[in-house]
SESEVEX-115380 format. One record per residue (C-alpha): x, y, z. Coordinates in Angstrom, 2 decimals. Each point is the difference from the previous one (the first is absolute). Example, Ala and Ser with C-alpha at 12.3 -4.5 7.8 and 13.67 -1.06 7.14 Angstrom:
<pts>
<<12.30; -4.50; 7.80>>
<<1.37; 3.44; -0.66>>
</pts>
This chain:
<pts>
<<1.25; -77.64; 6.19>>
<<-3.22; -1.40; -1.60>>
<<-1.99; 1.72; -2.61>>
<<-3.07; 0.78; 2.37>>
<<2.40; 2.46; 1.87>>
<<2.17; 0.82; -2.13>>
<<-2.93; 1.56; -2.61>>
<<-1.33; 1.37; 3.24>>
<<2.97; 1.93; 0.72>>
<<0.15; 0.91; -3.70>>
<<-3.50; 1.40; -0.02>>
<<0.97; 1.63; 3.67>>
<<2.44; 2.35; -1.69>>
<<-1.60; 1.05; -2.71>>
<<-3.06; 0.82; 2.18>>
<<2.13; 2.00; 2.27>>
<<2.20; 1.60; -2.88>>
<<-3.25; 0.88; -1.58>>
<<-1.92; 1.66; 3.03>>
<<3.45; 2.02; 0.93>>
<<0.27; 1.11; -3.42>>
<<-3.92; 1.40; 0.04>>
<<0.84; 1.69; 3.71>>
<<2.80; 1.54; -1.44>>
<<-1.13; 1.19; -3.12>>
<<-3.30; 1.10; 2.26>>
<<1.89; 1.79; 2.27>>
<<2.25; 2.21; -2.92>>
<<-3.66; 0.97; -1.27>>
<<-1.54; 3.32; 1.51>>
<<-3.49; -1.36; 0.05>>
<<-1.53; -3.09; 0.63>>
<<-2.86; 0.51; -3.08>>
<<1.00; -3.30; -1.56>>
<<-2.08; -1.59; 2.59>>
<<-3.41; -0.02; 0.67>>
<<-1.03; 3.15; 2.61>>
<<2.83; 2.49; -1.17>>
<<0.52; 0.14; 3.90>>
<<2.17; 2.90; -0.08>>
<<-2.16; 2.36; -1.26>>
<<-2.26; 0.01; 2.90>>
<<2.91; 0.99; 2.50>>
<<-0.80; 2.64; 2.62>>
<<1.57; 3.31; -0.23>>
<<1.05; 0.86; 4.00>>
<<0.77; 3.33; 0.60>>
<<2.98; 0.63; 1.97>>
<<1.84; -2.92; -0.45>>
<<4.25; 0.67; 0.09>>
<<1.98; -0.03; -3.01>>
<<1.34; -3.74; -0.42>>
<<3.52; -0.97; -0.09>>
<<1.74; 0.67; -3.65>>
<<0.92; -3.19; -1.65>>
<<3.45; -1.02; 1.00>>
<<-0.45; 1.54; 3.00>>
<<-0.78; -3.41; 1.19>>
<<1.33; -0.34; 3.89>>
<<1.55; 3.23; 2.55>>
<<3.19; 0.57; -0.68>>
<<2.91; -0.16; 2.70>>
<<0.03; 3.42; 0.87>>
<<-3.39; -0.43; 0.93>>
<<0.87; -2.68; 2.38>>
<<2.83; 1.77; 1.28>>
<<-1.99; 3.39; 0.86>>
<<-2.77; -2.56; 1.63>>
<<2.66; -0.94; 2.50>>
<<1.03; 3.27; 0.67>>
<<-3.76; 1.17; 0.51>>
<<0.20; -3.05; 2.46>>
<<3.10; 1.46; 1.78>>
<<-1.23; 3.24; 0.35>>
<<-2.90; -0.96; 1.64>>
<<1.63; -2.17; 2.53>>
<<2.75; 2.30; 0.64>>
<<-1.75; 2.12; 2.77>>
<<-0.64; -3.13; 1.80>>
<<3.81; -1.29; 0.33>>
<<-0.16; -2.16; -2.62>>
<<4.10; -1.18; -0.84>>
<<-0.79; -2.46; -2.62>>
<<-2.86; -1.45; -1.91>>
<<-0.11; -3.73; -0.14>>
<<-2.40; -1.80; -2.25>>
<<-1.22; -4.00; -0.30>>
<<-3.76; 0.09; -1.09>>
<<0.55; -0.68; -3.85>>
<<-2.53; 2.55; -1.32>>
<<1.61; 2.63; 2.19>>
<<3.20; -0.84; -1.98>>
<<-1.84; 0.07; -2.87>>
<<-1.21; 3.26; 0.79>>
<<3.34; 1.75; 1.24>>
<<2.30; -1.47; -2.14>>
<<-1.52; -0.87; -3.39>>
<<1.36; -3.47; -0.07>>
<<-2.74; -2.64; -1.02>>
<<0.28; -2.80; 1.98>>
<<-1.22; -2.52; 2.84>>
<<1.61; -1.58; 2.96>>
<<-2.05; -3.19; 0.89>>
<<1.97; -1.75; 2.78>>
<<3.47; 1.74; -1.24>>
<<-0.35; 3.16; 2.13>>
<<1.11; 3.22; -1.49>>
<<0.92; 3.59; 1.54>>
<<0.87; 3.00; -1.09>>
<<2.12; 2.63; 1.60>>
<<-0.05; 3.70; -0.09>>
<<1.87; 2.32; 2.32>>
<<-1.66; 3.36; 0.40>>
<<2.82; 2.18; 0.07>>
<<1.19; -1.81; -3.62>>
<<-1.43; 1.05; -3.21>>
<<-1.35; -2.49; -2.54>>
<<1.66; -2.85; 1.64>>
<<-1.67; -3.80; 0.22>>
<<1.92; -2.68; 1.51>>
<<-1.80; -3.20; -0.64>>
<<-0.11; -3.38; 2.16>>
<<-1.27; -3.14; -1.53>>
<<0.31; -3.58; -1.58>>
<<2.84; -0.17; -2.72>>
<<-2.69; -1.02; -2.56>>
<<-1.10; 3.32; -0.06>>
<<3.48; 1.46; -0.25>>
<<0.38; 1.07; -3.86>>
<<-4.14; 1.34; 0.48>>
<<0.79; 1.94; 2.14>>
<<3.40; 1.51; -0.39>>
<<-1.16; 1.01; -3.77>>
<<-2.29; 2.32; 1.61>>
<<0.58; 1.92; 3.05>>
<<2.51; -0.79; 2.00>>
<<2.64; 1.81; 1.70>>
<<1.24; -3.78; 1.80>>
<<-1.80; -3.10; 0.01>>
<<1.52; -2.67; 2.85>>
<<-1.49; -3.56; -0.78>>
<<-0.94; -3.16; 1.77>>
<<-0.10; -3.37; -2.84>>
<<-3.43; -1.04; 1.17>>
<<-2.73; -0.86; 1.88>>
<<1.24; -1.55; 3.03>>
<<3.51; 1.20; -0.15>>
<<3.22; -2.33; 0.66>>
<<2.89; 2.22; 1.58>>
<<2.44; -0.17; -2.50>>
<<-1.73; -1.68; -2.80>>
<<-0.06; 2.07; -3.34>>
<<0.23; -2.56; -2.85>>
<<-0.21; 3.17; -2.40>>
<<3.56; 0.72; 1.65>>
<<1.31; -3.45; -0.49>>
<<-0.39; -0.32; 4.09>>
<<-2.82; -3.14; 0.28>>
<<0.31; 0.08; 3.61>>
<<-3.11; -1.99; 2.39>>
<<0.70; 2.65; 3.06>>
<<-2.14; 0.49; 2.75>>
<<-3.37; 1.55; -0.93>>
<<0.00; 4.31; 0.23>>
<<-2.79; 1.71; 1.79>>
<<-1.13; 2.65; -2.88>>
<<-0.76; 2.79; 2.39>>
<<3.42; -0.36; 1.98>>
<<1.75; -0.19; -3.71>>
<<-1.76; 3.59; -0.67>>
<<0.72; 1.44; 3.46>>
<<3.83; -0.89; -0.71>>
<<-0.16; 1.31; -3.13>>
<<-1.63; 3.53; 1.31>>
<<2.47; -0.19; 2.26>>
<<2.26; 0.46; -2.41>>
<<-0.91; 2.69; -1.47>>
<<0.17; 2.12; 3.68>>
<<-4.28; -0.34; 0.93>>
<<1.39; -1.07; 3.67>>
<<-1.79; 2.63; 2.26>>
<<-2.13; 1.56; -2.52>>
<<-3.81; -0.03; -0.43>>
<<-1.10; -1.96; -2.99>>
<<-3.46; 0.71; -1.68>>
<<-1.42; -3.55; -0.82>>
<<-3.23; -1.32; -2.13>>
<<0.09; -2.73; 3.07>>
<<0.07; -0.23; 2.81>>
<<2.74; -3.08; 1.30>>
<<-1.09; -2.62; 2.65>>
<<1.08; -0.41; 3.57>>
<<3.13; -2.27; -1.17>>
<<0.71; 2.30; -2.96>>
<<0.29; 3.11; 2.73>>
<<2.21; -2.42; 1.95>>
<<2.45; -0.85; -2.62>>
<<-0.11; 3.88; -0.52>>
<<1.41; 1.06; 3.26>>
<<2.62; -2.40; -0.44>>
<<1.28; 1.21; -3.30>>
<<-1.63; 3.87; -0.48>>
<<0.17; 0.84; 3.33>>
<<-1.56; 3.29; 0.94>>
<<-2.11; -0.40; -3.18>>
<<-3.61; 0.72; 0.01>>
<<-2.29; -0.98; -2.52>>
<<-3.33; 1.96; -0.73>>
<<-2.88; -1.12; -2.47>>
<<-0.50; 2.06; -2.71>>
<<-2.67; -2.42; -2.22>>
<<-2.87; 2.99; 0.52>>
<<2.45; 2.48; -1.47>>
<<0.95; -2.02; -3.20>>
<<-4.20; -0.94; -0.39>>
<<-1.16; 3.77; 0.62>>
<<2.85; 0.81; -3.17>>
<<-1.36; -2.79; -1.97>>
<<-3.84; 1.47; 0.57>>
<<0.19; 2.81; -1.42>>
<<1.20; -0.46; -3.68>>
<<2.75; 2.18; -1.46>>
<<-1.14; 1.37; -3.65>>
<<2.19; -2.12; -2.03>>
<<-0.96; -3.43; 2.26>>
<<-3.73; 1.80; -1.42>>
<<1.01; 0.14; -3.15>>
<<0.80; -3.59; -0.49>>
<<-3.21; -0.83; 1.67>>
<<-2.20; 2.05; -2.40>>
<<2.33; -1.85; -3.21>>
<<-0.52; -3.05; 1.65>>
<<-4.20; 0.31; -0.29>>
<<0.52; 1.31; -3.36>>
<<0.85; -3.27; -0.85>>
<<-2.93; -1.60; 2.15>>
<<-2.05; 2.16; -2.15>>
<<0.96; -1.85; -3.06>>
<<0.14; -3.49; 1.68>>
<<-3.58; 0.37; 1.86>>
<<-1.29; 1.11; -3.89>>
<<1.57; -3.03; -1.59>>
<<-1.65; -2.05; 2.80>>
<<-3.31; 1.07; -0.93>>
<<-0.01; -0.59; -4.16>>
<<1.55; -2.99; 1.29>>
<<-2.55; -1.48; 1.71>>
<<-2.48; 1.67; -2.57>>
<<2.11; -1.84; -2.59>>
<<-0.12; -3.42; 1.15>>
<<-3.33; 0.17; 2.30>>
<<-0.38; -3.39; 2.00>>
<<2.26; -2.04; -1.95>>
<<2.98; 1.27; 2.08>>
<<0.80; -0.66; 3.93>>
<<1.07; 2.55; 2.54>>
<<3.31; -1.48; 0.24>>
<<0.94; 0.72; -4.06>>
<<-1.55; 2.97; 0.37>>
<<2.76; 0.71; 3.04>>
<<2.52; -1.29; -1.65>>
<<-1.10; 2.47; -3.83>>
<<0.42; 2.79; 2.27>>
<<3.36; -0.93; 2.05>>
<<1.80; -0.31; -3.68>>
<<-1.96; 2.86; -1.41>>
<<1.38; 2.52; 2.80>>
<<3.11; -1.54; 0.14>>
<<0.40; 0.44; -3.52>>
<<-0.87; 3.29; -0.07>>
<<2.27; 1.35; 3.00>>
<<2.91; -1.76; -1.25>>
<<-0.42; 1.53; -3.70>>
<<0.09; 3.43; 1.92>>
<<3.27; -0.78; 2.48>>
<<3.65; 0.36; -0.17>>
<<1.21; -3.53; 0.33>>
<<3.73; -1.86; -0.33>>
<<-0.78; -3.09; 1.74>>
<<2.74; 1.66; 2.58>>
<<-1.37; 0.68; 3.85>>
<<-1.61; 3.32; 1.03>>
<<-1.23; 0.91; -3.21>>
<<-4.30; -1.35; -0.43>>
<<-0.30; -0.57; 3.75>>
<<-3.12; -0.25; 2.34>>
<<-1.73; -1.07; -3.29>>
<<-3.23; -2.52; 0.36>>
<<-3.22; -1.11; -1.87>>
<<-2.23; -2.06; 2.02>>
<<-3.11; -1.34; -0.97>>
<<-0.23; -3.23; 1.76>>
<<-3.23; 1.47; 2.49>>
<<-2.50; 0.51; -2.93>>
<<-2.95; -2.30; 0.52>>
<<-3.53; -0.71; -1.28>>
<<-3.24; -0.77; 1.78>>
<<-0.23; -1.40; 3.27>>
<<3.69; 0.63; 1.11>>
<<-0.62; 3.68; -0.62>>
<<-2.53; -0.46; 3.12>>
<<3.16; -0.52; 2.52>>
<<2.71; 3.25; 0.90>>
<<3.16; -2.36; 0.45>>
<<-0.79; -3.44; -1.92>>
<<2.44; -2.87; 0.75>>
<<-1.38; -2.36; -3.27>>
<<1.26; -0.13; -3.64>>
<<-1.64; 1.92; -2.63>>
<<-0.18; -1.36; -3.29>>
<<-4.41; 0.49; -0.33>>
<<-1.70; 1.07; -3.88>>
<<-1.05; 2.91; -0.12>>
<<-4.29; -0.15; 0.74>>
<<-2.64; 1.71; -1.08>>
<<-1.75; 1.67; 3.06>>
<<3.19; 0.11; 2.10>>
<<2.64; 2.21; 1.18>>
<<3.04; 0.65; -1.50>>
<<2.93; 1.04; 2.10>>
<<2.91; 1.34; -1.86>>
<<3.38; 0.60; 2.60>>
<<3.01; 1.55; -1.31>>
<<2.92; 0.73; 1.71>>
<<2.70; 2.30; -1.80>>
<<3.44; 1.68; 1.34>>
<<2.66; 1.92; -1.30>>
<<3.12; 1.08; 1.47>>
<<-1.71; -0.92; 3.12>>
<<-3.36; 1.90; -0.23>>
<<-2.90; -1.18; -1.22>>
<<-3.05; -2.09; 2.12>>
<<-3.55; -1.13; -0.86>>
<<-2.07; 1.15; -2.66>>
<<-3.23; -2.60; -0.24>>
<<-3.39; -0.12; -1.36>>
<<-3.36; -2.30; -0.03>>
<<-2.25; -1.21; -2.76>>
<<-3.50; -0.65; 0.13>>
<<-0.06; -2.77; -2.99>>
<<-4.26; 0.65; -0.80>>
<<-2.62; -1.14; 0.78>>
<<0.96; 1.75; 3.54>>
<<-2.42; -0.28; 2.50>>
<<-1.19; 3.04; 1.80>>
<<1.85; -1.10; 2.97>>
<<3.37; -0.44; -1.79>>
<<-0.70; 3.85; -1.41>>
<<-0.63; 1.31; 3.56>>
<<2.97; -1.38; 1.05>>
<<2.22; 1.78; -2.55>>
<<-1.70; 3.13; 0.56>>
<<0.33; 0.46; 3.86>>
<<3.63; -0.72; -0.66>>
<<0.16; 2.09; -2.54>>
<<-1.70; 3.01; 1.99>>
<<2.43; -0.84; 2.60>>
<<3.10; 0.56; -1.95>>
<<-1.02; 3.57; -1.19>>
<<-0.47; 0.67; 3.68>>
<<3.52; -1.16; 0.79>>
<<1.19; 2.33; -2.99>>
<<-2.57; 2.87; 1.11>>
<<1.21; -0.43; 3.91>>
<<3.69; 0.03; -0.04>>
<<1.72; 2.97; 0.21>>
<<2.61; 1.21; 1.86>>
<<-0.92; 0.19; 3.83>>
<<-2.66; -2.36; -0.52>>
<<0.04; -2.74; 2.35>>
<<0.76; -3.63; -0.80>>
<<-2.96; -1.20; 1.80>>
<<-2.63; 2.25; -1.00>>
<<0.41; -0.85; -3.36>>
<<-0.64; -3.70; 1.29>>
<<-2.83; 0.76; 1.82>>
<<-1.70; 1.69; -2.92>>
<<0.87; -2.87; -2.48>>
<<-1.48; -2.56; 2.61>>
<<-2.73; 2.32; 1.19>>
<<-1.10; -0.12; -4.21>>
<<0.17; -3.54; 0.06>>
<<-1.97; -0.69; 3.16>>
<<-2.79; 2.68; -1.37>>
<<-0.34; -1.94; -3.19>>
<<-0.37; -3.55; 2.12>>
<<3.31; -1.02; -1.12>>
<<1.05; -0.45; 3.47>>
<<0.37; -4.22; -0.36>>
<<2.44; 0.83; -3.14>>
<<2.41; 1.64; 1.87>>
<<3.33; -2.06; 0.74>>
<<2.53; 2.65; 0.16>>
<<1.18; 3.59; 0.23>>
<<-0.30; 2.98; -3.30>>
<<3.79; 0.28; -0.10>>
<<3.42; -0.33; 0.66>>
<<2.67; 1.82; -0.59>>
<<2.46; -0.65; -2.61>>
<<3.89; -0.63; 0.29>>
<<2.75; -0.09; -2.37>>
<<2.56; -2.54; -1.01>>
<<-2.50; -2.37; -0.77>>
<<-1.81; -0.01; 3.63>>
<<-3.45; -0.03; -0.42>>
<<-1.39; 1.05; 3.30>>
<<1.57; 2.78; 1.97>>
<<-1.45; 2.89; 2.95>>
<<-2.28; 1.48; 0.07>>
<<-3.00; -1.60; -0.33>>
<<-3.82; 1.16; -1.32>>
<<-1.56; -1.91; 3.22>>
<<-2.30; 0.84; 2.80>>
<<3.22; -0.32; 2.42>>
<<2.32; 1.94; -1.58>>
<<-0.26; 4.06; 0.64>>
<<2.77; 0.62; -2.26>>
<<-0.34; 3.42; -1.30>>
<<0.49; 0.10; -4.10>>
<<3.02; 1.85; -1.57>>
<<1.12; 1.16; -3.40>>
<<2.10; -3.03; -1.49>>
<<-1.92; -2.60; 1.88>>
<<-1.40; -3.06; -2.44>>
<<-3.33; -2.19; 1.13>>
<<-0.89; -3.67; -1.96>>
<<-3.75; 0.81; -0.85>>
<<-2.13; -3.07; 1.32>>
<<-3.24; 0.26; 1.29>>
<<-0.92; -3.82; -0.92>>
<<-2.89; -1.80; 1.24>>
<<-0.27; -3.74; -0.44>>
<<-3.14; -2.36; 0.17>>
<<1.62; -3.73; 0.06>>
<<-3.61; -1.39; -0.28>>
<<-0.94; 1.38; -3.33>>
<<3.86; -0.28; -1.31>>
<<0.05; 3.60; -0.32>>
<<3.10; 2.51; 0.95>>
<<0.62; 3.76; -1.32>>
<<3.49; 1.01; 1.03>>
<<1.40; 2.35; -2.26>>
<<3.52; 1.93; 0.92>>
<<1.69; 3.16; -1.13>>
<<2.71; 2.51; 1.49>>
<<-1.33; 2.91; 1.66>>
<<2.60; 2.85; 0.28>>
<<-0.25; 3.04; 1.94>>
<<0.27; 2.94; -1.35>>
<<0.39; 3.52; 1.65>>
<<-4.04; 0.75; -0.18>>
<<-1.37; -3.42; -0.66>>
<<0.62; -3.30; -1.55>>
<<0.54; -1.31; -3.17>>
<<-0.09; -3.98; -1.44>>
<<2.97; -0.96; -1.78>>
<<-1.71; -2.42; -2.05>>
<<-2.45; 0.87; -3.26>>
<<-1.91; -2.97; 0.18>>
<<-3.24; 0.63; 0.36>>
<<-2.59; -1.21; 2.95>>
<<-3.29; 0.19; -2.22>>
<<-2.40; -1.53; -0.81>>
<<0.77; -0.17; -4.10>>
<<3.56; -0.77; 1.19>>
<<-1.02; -2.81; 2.65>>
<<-2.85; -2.02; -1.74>>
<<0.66; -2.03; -2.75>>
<<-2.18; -1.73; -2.74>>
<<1.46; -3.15; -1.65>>
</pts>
């Protein structure tokens, strides 16, 4: 190694060491006053807002899962539903409580409806100790992705066998466990040669697709999925007022992508200081701090940008900040824009008509109110105002759990949804104008509540918040 890179790699570590050791010590501090702004102290107070998760209450327990599938059951059992049978990965997720993705190693899980808290598991053998640490009544494994017959070097048995169909390997293995003749429940809905291998080795059974059952559940969020949420933007609170004496800090000597990356170990930091954690599975899962969207200047001007950000900070630009934060699963967007002055008048009209817009969204949304009147009033505001050019996209969409951003319903003109308690909306009314390399996106979570709506965020969306001297 020669001294250019090895001195570089020397300096490299203590840069890091040093910038994790100011997040963390940062993040064990209740304010932020040691930088310029004192950030915190401007937070909004939002009436209504749940009470967050207690620390080390940090993901739903089992039982929770278990009385999810139940819930599940009991609403499929009017319909003939004999067993439950579950591949989409977030559906797991969401029934059983074990973390965890399939990629091209297809997984299912298994629940009979006349058994109580049973979970029989099929899936790849890497996955095996994962799995049956959690729940799991059985788990039957294939080795891998494609499957020999016969080969399990884990058994000692490194066989090249003719390669297994997956789906016929399940069907034998439901077959099994008796599901010949019965009518399965199933988050799919199997292909023409998937029916046909069916008949040959379930005959009699009949498969019905229950995917709009498990999404309607997943909707409507249970109090202690809210909980988590509302703990979750507690700590977006603290990472969004961070952000700001940040950039107030360190004014246009610093890019958008360090400022990403101050706030992705900041949050982390933080989360982790507050979590139960052994290094051992299932304990700090669905955890993430992303950052990697936040983005100055004329990159803020486009919705979905495919280019590299790594701008300074400017003088008379925008300032995007994006955040991304989960715990135990639940968690979403919380971002906010900058006006870095001198702002132009246009730049401040932008931010305003998306400003109005959100407190229409939160002023709108109750319970009964339609998904596409909201989006018609948002739009209507913005077309008033002349905005109409700036508009690339709908107000809102609603948010899932497990780490899936975008779920039903959706706050656009097409969707007549009608709004209930325990529903959650992103907050987005942006407007973009790619010729003056201008864009004001910002995002929250908009719960429902029984007579309104609250945010789940405190970050402001003023004015003293939003523009920014350096």
């Amino acid at each position: 190694m020669n001294s250019d890179r090895r001195t570089f790699i020397k300096r490299m570590g203590l840069s890091i060491a040093a910038t994790s050791l100011a997040a963390g010590n940062l993040a064990c501090t209740d304010s932020s006053s040691s930088l310029a702004g004192n950030s915190e102290s401007l937070l909004a107070t939002r009436e209504g807002q749940p009470e967050p998760a207690p620390i080390g209450y940090d993901r739903l327990p089992l039982e929770w899962y278990k009385a999810n599938t139940q819930r599940l059951k009991d609403k499929l059992n009017p319909r003939g539903i004999e067993a439950i049978l579950i591949q989409n990965d977030i559906n797991a997720v969401y029934y059983t409580g074990c973390f965890r993705g399939s990629g091209e190693r297809t997984t299912w899980v298994l629940f009979p409806s006349n058994e109580k808290d049973t979970a029989y598991w099929y899936g790849p053998a890497i996955d095996r100790d994962l799995i049956t640490s959690w729940w799991a009544t059985e788990f039957e494994y294939y080795f891998c992705f494609p499957h020999a017959v016969g080969g399990f070097p884990n058994k000692g048995e490194v066989v090249q066998g003719e390669r297994k169909d997956l789906f016929e390997w399940l069907l034998e293995g439901l077959e099994k466990k008796g599901m010949a003749g019965k009518t399965i429940g199933t988050d799919f809905t199997p292909n023409p040669a998937q029916l046909e291998m069916a008949r040959k080795i379930l005959p009699g059974t009949k498969f019905v697709n229950i995917s709009e059952d498990c999404l309607q559940m997943k909707i409507i969020k249970t109090k202690e999925e809210i909980a988590l949420f509302q703990r979750t933007y507690r700590y977006f609170d603290k990472v969004h007022a961070f952000a700001r004496d940040f950039i107030l800090e360190n004014g246009t000597n610093v890019t958008d992508f360090e400022i990403g990356q101050a706030l992705q170990l900041f949050a982390i930091q933080m989360i982790m200081k507050d979590v139960k954690y052994d290094g051992r599975p299932h304990s700090a899962v669905g955890i993430d701090s992303t950052s990697h969207y936040v983005r100055t200047g004329v990159s803020t001007a486009y919705p979905h940008p495919n280019q590299f950000f790594y701008s300074k900070v400017k003088k008379g630009e925008s300032l995007y900040v994006n955040t991304d934060l989960y715990l135990g699963g639940m968690g979403g967007e919380c971002y906010r824009n900058y006006l870095i002055a001198p702002w132009t008048d246009h730049q401040s009209k932008m931010w305003e008509i998306v400003s109005d817009t959100v407190q229409i969204m939160v002023e709108e949304s109750k319970p009964g109110a339609i998904c596409s009147d909201v989006a018609y009033k948002v739009h209507q505001h913005q077309v008033k105002n002349g905005m109409q050019q700036y508009i690339y996209h709908r107000p809102g969409h609603g948010t899932g759990q497990n780490l899936q951003g975008h779920q039903a319903p959706y706050l656009a003109l097409g969707d007549y949804t009608p709004m209930q308690e325990g529903m959650m909306f992103s907050v987005e009314p942006g407007l973009y104008d790619s010729e003056k390399g201008i864009g004001i996106n910002p995002s929250d979570n908009l719960l429902i509540t029984k007579t309104g709506a609250v945010l789940m965020s405190r970050v402001p969306f003023s004015k003293e918040w939003s523009y920014l001297t350096l």
